[in-house]
N, CA, C and O atoms as a GROMACS GRO file, in nm:
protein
  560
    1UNK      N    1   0.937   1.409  -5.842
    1UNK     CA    2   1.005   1.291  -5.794
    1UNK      C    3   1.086   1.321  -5.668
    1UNK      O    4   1.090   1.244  -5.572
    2UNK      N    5   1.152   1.444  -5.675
    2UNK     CA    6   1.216   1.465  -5.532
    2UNK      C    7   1.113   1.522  -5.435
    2UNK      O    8   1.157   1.572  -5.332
    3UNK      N    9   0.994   1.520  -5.453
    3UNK     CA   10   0.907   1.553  -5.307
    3UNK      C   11   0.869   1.428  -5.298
    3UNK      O   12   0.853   1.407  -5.177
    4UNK      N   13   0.842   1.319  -5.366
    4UNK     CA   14   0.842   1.187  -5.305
    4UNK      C   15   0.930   1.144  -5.248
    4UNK      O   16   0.908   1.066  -5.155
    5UNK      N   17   1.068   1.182  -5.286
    5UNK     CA   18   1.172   1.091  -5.245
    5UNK      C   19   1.195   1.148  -5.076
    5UNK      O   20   1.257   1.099  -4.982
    6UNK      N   21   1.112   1.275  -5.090
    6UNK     CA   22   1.208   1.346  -4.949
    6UNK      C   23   1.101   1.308  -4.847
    6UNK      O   24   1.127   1.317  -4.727
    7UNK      N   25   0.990   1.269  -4.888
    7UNK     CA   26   0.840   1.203  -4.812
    7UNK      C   27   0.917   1.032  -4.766
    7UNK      O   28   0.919   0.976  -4.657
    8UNK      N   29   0.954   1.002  -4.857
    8UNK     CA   30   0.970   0.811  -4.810
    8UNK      C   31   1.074   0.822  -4.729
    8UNK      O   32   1.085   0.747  -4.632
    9UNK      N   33   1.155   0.908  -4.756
    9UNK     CA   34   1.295   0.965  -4.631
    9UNK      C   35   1.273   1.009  -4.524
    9UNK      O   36   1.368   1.000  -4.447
   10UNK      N   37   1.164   1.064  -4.477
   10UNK     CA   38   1.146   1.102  -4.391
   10UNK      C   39   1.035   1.035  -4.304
   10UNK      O   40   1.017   1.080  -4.191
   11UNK      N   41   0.946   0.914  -4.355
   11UNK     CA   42   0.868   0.806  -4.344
   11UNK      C   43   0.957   0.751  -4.288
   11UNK      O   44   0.959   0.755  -4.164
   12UNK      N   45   1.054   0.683  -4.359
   12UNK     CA   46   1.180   0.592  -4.328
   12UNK      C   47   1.226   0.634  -4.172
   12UNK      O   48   1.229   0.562  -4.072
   13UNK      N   49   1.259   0.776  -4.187
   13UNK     CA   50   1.338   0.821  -4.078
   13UNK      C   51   1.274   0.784  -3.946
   13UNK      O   52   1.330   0.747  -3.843
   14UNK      N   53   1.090   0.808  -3.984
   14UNK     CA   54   1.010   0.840  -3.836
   14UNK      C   55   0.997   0.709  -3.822
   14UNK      O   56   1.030   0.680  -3.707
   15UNK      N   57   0.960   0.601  -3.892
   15UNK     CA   58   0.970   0.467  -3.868
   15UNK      C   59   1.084   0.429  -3.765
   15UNK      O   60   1.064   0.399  -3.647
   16UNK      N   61   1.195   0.436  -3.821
   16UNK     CA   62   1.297   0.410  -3.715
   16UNK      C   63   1.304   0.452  -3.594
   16UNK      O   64   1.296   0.373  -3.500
   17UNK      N   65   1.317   0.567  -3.580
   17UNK     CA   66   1.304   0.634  -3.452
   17UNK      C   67   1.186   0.612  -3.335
   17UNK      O   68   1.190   0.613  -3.212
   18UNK      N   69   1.053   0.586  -3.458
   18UNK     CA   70   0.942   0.520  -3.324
   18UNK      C   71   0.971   0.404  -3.308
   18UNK      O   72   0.960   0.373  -3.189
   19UNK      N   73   1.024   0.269  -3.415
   19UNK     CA   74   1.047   0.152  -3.357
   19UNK      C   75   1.113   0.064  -3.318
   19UNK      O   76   1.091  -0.048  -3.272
   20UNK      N   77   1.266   0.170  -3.353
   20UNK     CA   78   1.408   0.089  -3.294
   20UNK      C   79   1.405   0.049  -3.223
   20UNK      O   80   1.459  -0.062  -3.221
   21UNK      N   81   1.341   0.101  -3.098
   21UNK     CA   82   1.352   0.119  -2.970
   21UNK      C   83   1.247  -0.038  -2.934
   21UNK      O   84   1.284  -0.094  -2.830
   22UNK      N   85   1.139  -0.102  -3.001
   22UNK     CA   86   1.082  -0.180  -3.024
   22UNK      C   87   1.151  -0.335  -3.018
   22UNK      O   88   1.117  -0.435  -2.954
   23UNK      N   89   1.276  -0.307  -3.123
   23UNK     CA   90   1.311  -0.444  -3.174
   23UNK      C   91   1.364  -0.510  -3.069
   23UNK      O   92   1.362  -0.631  -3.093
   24UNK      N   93   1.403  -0.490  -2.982
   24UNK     CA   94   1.508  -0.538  -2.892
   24UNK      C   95   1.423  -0.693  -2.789
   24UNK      O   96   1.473  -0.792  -2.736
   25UNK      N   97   1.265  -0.638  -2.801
   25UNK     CA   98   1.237  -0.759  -2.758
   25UNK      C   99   1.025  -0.736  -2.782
   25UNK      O  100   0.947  -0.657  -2.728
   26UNK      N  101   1.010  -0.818  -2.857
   26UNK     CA  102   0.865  -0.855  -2.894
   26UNK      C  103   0.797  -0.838  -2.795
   26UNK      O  104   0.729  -0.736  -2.803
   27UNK      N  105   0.779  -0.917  -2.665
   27UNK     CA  106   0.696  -0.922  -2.565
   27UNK      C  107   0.743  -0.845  -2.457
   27UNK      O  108   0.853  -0.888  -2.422
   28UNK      N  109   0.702  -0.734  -2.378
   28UNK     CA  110   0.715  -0.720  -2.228
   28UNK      C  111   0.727  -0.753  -2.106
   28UNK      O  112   0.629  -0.782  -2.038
   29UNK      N  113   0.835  -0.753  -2.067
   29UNK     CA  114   0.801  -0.886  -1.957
   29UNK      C  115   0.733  -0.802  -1.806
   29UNK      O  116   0.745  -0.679  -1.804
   30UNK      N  117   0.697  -0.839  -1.741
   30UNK     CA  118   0.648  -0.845  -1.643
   30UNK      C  119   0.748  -0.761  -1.489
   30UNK      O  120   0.851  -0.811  -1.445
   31UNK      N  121   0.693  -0.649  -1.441
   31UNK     CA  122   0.783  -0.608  -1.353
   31UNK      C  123   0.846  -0.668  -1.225
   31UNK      O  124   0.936  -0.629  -1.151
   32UNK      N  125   0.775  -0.764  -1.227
   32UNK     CA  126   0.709  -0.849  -1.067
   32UNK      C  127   0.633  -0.949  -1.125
   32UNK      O  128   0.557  -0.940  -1.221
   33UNK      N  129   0.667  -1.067  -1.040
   33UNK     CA  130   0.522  -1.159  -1.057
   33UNK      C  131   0.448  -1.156  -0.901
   33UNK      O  132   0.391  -1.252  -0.851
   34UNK      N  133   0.460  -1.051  -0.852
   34UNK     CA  134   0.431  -1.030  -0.715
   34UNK      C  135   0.304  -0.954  -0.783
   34UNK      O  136   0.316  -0.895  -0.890
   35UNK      N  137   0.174  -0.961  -0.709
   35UNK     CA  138   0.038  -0.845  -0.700
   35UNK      C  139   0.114  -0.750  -0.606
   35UNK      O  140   0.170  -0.794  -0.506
   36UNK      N  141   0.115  -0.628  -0.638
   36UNK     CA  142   0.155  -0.498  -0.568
   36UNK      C  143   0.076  -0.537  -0.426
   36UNK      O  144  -0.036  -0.587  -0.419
   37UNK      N  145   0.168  -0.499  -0.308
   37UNK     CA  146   0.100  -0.486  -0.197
   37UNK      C  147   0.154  -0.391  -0.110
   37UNK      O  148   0.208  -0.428  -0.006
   38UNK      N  149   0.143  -0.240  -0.149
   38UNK     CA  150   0.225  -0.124  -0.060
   38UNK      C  151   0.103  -0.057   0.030
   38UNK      O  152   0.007  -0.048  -0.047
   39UNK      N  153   0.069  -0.011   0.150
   39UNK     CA  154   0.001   0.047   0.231
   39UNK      C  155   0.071   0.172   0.310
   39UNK      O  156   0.185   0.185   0.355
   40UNK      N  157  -0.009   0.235   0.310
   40UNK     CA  158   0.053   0.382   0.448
   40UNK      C  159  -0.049   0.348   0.545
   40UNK      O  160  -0.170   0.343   0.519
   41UNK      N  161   0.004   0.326   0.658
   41UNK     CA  162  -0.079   0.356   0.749
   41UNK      C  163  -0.066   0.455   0.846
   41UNK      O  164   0.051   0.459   0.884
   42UNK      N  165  -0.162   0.564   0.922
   42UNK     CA  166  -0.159   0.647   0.993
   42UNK      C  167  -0.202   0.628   1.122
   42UNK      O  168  -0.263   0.523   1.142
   43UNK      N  169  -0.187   0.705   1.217
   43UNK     CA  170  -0.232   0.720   1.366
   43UNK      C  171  -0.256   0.819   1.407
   43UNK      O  172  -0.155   0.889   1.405
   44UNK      N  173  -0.377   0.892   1.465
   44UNK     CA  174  -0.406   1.031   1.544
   44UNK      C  175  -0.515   1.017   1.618
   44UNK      O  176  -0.584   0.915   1.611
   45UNK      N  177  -0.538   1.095   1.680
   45UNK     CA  178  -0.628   1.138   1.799
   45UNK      C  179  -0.709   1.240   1.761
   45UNK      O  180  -0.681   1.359   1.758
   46UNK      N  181  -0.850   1.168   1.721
   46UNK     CA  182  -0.974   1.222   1.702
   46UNK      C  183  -1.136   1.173   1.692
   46UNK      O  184  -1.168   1.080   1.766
   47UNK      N  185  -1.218   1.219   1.621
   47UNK     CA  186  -1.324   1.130   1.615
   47UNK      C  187  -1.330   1.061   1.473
   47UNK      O  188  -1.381   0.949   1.472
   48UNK      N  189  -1.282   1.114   1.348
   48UNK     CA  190  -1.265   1.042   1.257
   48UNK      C  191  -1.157   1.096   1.168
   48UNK      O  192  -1.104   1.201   1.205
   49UNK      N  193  -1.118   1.041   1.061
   49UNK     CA  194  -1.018   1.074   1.004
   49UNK      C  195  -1.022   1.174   0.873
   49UNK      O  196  -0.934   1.192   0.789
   50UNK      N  197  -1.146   1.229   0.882
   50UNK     CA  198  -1.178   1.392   0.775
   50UNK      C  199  -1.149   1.475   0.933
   50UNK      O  200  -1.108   1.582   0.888
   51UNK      N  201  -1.146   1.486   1.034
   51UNK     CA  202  -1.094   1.542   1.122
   51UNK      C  203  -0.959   1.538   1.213
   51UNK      O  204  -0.941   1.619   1.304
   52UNK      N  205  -0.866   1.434   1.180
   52UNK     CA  206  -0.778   1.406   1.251
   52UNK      C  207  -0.676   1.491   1.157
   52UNK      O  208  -0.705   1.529   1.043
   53UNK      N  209  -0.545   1.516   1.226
   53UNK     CA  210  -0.469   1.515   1.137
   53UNK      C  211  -0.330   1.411   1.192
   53UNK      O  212  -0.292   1.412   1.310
   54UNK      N  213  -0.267   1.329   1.086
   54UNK     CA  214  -0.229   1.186   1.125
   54UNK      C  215  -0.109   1.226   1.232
   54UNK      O  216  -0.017   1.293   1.184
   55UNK      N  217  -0.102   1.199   1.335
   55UNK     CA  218   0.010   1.202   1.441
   55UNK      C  219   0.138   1.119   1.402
   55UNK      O  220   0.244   1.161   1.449
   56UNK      N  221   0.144   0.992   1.312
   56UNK     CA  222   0.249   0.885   1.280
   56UNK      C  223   0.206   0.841   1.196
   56UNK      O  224   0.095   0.792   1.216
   57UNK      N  225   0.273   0.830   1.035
   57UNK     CA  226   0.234   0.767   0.920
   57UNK      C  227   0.387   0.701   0.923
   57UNK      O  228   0.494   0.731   0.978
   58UNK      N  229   0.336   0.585   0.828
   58UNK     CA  230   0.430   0.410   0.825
   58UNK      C  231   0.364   0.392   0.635
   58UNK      O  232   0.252   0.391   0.585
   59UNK      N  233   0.470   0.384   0.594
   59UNK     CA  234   0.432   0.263   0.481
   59UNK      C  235   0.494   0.137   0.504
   59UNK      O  236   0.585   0.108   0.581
   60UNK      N  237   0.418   0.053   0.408
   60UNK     CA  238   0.436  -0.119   0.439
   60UNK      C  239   0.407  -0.176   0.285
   60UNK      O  240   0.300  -0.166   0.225
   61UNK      N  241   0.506  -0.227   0.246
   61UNK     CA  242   0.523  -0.317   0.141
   61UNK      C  243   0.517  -0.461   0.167
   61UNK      O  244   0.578  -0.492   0.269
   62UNK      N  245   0.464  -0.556   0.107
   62UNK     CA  246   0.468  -0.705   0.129
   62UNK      C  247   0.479  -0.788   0.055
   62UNK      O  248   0.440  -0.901   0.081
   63UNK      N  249   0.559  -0.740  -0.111
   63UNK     CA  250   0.541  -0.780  -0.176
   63UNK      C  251   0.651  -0.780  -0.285
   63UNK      O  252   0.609  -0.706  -0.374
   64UNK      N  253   0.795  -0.838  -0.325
   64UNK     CA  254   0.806  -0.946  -0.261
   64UNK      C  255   0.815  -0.982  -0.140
   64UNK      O  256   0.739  -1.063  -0.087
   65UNK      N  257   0.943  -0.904  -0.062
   65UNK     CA  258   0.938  -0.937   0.062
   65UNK      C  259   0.887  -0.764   0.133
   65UNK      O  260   0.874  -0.651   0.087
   66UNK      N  261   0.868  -0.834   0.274
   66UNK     CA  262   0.842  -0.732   0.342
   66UNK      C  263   0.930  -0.617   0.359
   66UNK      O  264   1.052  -0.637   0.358
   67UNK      N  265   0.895  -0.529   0.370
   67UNK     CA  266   0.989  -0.370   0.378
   67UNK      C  267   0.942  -0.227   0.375
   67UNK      O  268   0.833  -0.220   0.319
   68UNK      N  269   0.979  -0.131   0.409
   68UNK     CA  270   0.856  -0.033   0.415
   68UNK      C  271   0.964   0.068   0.584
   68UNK      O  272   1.075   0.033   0.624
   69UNK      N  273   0.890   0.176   0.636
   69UNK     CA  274   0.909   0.230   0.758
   69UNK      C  275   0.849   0.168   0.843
   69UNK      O  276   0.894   0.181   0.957
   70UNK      N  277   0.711   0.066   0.825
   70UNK     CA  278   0.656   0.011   0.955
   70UNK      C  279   0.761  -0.039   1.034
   70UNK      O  280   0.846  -0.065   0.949
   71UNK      N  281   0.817  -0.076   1.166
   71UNK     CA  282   0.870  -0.082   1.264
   71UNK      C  283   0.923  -0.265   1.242
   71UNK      O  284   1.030  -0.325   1.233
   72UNK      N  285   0.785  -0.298   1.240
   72UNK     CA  286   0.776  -0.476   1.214
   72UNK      C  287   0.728  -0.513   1.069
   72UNK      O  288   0.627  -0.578   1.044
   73UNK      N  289   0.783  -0.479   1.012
   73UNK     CA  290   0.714  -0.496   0.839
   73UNK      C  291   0.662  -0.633   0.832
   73UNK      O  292   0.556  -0.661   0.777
   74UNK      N  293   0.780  -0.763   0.916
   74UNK     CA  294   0.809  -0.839   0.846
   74UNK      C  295   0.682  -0.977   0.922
   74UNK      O  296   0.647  -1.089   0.884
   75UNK      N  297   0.652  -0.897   1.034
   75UNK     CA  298   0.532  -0.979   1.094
   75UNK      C  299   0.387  -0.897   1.079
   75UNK      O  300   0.274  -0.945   1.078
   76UNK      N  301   0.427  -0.766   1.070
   76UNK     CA  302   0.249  -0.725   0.975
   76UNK      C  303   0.216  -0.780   0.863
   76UNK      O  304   0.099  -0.783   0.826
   77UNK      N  305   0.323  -0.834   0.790
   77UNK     CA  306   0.293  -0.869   0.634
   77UNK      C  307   0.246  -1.006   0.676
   77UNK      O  308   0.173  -1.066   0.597
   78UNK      N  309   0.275  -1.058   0.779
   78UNK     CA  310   0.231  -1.204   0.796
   78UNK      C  311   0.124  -1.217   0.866
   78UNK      O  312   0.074  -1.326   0.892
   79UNK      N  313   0.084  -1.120   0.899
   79UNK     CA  314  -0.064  -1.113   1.010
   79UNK      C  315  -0.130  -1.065   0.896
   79UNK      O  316  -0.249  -1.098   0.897
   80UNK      N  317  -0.099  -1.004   0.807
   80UNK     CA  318  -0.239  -0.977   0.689
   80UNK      C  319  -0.237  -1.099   0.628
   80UNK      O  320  -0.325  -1.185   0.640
   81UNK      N  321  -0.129  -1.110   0.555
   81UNK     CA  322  -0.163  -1.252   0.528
   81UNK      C  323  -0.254  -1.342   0.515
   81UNK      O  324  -0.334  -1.380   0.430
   82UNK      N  325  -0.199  -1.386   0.693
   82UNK     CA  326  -0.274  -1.481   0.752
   82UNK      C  327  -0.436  -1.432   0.782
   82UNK      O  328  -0.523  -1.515   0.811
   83UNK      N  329  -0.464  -1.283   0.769
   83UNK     CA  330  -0.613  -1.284   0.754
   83UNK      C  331  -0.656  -1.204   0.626
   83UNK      O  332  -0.742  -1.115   0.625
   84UNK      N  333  -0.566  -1.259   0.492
   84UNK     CA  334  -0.589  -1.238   0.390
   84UNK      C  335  -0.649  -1.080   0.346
   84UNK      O  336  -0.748  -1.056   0.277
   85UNK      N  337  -0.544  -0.970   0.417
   85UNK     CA  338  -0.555  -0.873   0.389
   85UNK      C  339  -0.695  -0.790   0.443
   85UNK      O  340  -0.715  -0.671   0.421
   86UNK      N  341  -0.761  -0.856   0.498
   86UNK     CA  342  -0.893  -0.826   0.585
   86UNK      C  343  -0.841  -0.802   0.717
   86UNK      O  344  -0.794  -0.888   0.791
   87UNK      N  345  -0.860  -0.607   0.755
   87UNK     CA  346  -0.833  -0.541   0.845
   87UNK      C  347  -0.903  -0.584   0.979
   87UNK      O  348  -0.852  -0.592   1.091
   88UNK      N  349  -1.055  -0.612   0.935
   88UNK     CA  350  -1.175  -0.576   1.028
   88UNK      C  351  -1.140  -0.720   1.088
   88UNK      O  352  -1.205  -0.727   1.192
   89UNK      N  353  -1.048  -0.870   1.066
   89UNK     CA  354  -1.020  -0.967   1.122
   89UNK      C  355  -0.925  -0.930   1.196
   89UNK      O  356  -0.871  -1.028   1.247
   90UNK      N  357  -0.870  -0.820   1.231
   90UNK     CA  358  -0.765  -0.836   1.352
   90UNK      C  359  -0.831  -0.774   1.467
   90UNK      O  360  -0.896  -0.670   1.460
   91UNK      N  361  -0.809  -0.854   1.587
   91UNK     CA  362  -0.928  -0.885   1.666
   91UNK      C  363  -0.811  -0.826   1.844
   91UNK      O  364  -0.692  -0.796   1.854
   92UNK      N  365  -0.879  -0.832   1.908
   92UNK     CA  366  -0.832  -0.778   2.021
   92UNK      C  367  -0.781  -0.940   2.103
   92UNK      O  368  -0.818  -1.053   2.074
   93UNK      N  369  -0.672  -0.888   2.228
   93UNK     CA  370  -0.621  -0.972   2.270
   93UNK      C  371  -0.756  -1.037   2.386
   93UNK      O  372  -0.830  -0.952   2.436
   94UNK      N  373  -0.777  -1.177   2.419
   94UNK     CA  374  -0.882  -1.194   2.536
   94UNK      C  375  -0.779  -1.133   2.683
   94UNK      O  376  -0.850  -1.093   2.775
   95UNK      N  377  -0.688  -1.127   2.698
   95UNK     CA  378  -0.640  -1.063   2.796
   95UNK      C  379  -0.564  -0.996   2.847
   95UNK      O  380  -0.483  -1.026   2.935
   96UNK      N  381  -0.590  -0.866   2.781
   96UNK     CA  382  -0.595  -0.712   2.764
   96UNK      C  383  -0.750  -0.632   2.842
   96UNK      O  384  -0.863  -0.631   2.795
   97UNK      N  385  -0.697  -0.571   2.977
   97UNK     CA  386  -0.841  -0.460   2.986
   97UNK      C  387  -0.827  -0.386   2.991
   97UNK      O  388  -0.751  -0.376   3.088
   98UNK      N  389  -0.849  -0.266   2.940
   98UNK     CA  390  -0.860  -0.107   2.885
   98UNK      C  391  -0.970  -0.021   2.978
   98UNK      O  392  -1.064  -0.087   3.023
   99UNK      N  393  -0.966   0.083   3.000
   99UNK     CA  394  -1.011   0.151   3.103
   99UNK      C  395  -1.120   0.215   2.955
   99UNK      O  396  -1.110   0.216   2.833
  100UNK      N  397  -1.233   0.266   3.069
  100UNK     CA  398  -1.333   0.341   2.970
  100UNK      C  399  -1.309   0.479   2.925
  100UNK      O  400  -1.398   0.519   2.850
  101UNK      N  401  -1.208   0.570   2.950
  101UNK     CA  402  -1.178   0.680   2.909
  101UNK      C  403  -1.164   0.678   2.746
  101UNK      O  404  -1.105   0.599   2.672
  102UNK      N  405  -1.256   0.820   2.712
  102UNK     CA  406  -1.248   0.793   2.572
  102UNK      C  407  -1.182   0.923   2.554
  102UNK      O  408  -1.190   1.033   2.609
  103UNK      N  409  -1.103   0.862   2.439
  103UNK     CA  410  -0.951   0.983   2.419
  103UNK      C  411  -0.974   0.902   2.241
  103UNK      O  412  -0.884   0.826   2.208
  104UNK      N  413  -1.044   0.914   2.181
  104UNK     CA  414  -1.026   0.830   2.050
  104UNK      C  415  -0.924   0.869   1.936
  104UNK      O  416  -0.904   0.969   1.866
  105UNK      N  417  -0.860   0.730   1.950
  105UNK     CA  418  -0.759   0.715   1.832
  105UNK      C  419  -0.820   0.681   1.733
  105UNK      O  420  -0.932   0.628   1.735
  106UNK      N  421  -0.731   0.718   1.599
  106UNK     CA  422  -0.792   0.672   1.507
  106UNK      C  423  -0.672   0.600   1.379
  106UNK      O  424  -0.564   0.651   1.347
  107UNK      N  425  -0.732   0.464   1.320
  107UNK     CA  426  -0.598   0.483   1.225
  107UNK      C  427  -0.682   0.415   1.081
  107UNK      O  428  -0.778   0.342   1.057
  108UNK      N  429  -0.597   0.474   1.025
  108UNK     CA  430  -0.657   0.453   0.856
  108UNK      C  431  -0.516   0.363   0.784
  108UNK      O  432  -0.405   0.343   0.833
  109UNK      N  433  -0.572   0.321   0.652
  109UNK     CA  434  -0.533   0.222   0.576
  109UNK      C  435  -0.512   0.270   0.444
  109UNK      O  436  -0.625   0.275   0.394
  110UNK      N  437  -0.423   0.309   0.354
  110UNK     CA  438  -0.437   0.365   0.210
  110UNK      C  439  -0.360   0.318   0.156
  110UNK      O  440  -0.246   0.306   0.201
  111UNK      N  441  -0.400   0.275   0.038
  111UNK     CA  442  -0.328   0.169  -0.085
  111UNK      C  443  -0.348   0.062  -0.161
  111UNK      O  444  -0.444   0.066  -0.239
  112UNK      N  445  -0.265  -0.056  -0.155
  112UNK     CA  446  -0.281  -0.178  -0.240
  112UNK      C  447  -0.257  -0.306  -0.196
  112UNK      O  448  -0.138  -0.337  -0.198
  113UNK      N  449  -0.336  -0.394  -0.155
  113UNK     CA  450  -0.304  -0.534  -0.138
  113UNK      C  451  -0.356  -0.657  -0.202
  113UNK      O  452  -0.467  -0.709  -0.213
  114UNK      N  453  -0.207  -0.689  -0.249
  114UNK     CA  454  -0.242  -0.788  -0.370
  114UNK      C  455  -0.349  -0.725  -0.432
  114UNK      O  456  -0.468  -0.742  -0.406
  115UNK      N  457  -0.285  -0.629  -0.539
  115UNK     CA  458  -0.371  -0.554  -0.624
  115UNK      C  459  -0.514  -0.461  -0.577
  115UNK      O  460  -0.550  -0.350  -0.615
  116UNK      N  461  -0.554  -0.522  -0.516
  116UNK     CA  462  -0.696  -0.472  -0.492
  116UNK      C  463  -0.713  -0.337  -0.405
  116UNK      O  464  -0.692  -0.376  -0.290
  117UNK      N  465  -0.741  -0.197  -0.398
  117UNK     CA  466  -0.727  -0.098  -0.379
  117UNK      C  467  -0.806  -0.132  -0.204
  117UNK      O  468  -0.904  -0.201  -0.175
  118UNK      N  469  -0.713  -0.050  -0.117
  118UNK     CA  470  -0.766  -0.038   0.024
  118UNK      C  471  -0.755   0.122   0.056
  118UNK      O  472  -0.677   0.214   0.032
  119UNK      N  473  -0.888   0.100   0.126
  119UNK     CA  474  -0.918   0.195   0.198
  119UNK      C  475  -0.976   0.165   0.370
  119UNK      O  476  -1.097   0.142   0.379
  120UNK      N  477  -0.895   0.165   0.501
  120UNK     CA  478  -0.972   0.101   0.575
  120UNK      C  479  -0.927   0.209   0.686
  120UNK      O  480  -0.812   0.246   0.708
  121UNK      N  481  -1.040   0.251   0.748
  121UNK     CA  482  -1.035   0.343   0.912
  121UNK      C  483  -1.108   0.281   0.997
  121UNK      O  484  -1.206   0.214   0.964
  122UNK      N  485  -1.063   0.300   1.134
  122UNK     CA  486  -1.130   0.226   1.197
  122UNK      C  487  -1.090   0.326   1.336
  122UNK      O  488  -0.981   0.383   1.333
  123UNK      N  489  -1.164   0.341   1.436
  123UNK     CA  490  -1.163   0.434   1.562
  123UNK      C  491  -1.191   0.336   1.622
  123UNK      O  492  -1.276   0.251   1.596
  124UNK      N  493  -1.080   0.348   1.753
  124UNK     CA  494  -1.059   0.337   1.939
  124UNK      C  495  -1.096   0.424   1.993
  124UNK      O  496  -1.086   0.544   1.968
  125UNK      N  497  -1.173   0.339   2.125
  125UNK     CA  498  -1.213   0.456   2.222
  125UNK      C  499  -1.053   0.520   2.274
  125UNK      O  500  -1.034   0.639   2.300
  126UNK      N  501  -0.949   0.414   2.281
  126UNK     CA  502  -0.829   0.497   2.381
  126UNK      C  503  -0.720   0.421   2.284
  126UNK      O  504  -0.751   0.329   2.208
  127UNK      N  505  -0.593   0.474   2.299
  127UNK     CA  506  -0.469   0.414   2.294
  127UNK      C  507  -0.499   0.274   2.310
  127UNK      O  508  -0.484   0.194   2.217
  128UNK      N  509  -0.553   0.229   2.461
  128UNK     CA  510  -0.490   0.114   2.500
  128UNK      C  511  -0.619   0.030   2.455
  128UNK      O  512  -0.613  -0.080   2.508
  129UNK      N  513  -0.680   0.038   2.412
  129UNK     CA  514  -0.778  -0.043   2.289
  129UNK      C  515  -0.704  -0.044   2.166
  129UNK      O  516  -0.723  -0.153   2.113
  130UNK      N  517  -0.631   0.025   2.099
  130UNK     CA  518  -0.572  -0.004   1.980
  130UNK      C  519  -0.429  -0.112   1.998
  130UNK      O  520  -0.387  -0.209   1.934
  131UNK      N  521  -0.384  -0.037   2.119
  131UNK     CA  522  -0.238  -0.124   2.140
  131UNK      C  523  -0.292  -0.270   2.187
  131UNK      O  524  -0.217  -0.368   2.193
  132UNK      N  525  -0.443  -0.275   2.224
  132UNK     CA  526  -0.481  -0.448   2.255
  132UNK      C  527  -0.470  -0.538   2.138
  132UNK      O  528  -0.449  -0.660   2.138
  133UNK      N  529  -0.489  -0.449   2.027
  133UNK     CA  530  -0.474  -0.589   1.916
  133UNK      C  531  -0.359  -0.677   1.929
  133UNK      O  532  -0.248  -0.673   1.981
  134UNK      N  533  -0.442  -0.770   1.850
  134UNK     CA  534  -0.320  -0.923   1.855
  134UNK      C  535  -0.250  -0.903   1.752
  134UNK      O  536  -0.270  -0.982   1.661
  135UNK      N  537  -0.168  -0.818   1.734
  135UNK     CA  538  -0.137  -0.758   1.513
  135UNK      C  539  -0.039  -0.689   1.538
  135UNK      O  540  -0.064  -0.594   1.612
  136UNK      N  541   0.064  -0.698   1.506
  136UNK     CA  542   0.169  -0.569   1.496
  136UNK      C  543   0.151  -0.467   1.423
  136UNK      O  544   0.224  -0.368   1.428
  137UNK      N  545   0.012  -0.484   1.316
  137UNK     CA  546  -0.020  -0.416   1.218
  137UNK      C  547  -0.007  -0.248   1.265
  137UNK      O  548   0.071  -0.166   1.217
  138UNK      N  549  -0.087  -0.232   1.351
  138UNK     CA  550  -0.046  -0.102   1.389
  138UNK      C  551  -0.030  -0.080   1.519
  138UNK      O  552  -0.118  -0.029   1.589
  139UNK      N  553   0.104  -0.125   1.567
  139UNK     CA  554   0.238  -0.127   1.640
  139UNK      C  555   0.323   0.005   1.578
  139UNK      O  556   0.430  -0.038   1.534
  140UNK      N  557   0.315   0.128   1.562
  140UNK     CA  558   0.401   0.218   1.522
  140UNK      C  559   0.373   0.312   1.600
  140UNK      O  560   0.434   0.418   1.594
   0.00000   0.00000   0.00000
């Protein structure tokens, strides 16, 4: 009878200890009702980015509000946005001209927007092809 009793005592005991911690509230609430949207973005000078090594990395949050090291958080978050997180839509200025010297930059994309996992690189022939975009996006 006392090796039962010292079994339900110690049942008892582990019960508590795994589910005290439980009672305080049934459901979980939610960390955010925001979809995660944090990005790093990089900048270097090469031909692609298994060869570069990044000259200027920026993270960028947009979610709730904008915030992050990017420079302009608060108008990149609104230029993705506005092209719904689709990189390959930020488009060059019509009047911007860039010389043909190729010195290629390169900048990559790593992370989360509105949930959905990004991965995006994309190569300039020069600086001043990248600084033509219409985007503050990568303004750093």
């Amino acid at each position: 009878m006392r090796n039962t009793a010292r079994w339900a005592g110690a049942l008892g005991l582990t019960a508590a200890a795994v589910c005290g911690p439980l009672t305080g509230s049934s459901v979980a609430a939610p960390a955010s009702l925001y979809a995660p949207s944090a990005l790093v973005l990089t900048t270097g000078h090469g031909d692609g980015a298994t060869t570069v090594t990044p000259e200027r990395a920026v993270t960028l949050s947009c979610a709730p509000t904008a915030s992050g090291t990017h420079p302009a958080a608060a108008a990149a978050c609104a230029e993705l946005r506005g092209v719904r997180g689709d990189f390959t839509a930020l488009k060059a200025r019509p009047d911007v001209y860039c010389t043909r010297q190729y010195d290629p930059v390169v900048v990559t994309v790593q992370g989360v927007w509105q949930g959905q996992r990004v991965a995006y690189e994309r190569t300039f022939g020069n600086a001043c092809a990248k600084d033509a975009l219409d985007s503050s996006v990568f303004a750093f």
